[in-house]
C-alpha positions in Angstrom: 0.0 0.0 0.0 1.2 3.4 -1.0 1.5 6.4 1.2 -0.5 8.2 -0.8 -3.6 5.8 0.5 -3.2 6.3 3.8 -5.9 9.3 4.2 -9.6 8.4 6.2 -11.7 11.2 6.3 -9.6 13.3 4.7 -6.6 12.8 7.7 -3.3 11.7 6.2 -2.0 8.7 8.1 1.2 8.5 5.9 3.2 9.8 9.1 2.6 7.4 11.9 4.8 5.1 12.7 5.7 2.2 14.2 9.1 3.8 16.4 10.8 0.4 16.2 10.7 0.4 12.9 14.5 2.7 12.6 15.5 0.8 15.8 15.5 -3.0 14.2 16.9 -1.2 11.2 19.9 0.2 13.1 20.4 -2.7 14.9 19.7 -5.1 12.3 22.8 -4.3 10.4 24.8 -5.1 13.9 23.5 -8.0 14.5 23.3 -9.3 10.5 27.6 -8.7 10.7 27.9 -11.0 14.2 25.6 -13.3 13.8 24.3 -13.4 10.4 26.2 -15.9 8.2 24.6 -16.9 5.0 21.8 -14.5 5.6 22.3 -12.1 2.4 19.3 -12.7 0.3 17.2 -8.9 -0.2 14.2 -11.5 0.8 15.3 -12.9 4.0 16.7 -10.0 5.4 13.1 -8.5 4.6 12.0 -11.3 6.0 14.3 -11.0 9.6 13.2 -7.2 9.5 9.2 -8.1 9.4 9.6 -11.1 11.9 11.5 -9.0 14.0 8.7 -6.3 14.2 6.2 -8.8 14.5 8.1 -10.4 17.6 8.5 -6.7 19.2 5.3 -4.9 21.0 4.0 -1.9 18.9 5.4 1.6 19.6 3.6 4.1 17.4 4.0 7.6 16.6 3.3 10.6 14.8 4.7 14.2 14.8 4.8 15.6 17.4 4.7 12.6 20.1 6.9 13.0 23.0 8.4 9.8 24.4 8.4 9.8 28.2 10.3 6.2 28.2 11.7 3.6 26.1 10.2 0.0 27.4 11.7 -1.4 24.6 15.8 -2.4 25.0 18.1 -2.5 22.6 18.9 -5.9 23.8 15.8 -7.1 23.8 15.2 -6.1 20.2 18.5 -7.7 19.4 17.1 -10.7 21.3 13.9 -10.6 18.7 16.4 -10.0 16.0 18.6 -13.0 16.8 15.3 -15.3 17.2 14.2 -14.0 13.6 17.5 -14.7 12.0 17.0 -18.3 13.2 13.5 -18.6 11.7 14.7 -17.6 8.5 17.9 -19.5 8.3 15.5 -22.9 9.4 12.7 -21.6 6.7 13.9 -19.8 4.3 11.1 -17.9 1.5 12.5 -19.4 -1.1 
């Protein structure tokens, strides 16, 4: 789905978003160079990023949003990262 779909009742929903979303990216990379051997298909690392997501409690925002804490670790997102990368190394898309 496009950005440009996002809009209900004439409200563009385009911004919100899911605050983990640049987190598992950052940390994605780290964890892809220790731990991610053989993982270098565009697919499954798509695949890692999703599942990773999926694994991780929703943390959404839009402009504006001031974040009073972070319940969400790094390490446990690496956690959900590593247990991802294991899913799709045993079942790969492919």
């Amino acid at each position: 789905m496009s950005d440009a779909h996002l809009v209900v009742g004439g409200v563009d929903l385009a911004k919100i978003r899911n605050k983990n979303e640049l987190r598992v990216a950052r940390l994605l990379d780290k964890v892809l160079a220790e731990d991610g051997a053989g993982v270098t298909d565009p697919l499954d690392i798509q695949d890692v990023y999703a599942l990773t997501l999926n694994l991780l409690p929703s943390r959404y925002r839009q402009l504006g949003t001031i974040v009073l804490s972070e319940p969400v670790k790094d390490s446990h997102i690496e956690s959900a990262i590593r247990r991802a990368l294991r899913t799709v190394k045993e079942r790969p898309n492919r």
